[in-house]
N, C-alpha and C positions, 0 to 999 in steps of 0.2 A: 809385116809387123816387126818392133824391131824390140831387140831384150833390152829391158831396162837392168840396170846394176844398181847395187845396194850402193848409198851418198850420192855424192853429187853428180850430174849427167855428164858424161862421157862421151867425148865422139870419137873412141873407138867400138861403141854399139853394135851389133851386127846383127843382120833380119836372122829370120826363123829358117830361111832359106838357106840361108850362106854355111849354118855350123847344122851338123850331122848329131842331134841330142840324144840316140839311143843307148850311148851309153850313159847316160842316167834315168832314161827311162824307168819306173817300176819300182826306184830305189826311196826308201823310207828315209827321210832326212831330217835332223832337228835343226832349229837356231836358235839361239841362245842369244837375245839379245833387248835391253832396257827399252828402246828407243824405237817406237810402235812404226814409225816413218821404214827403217829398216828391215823390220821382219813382215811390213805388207810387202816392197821390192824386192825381198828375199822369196818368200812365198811366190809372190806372180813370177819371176824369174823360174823357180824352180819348177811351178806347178806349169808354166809353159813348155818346158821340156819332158812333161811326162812324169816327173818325181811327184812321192806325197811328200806335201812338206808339213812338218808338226813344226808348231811356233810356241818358247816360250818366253816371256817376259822380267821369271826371275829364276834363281838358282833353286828354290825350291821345284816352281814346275818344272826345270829341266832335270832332276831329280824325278819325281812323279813319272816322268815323262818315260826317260831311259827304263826307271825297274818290271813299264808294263808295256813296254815296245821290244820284242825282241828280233822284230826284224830288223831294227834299226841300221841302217849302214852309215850313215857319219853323224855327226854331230860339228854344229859348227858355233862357234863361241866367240864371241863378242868379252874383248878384254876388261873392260871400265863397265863396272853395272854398280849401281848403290848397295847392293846387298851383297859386297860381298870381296875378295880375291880369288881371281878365275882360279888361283891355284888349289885354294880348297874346292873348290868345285868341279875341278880332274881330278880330285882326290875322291870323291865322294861318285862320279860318273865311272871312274876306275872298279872302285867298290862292288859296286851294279852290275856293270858289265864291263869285265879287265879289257876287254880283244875289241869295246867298241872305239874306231879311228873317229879322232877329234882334230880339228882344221882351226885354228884362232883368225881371228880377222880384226882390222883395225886400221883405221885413218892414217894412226902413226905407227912408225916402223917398231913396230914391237914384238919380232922374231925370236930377238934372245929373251924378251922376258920370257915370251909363251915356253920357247924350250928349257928355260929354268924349272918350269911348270910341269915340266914332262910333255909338252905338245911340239911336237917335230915340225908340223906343216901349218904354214901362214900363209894368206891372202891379202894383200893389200887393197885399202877401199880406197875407191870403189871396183868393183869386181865383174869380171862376165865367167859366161857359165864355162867357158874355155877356160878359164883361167882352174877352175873347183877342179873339173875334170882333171886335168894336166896336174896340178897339186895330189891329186885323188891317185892320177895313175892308173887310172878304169881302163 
């Protein structure tokens, strides 16, 4: 089986075989993202490694999402949604829960905005599950 990544297919893919997923296993993960194509490849990605993944599609559900998840261990955030600047919505996820780590991701290199934003750690799309982990630091 081989992981799919969030965008366009990749052929640095790697099977289920080749990368050691335990450490994410068990871990409660959000996504934060507009564009429904993304957060089913985010889910299957994550939910093939053992993670639950909660999916939402706007800043309010990721709002909802955070104030009744307190196992949450990341959240990961999609820059560009219609409703909104990611930055109020670190602001608003801050709120909820100050200590929860947020990951921004994005097609285009958009590291400094997110850390304008307060969000330290980027992924670039399209993404594999090495890559969260290694950003994460697990």
């Amino acid at each position: 089986m081989t992981r799919t990544v969030p965008g366009a297919a990749d052929p640095r893919a790697i099977s289920a075989a080749e990368y050691d997923a335990s450490e994410i296993r068990g871990r409660r993960i959000l996504c934060v993202d507009d564009d429904p194509f993304i957060r089913r490849a985010t889910s299957g990605l994550l939910r093939d490694a053992g993670a639950i993944c909660l999916l939402a599609g706007t800043h309010e559900e990721a709002v909802a999402l955070v104030g009744g998840e307190w196992e949450l261990a990341l959240a990961i955030l999609d820059f560009q949604m219609p409703d909104g600047d990611v930055g109020h919505l670190v602001k608003r996820l801050r709120t909820a829960r100050p200590v929860l780590p947020l990951i921004g991701t994005s097609a285009a290199d958009r590291r400094s905005e997110f850390a304008e934003r307060g969000v330290s750690r980027f992924l670039d799309e399209p993404w594999q599950l090495e890559d969260l982990v290694r950003a994460m630091k697990w």
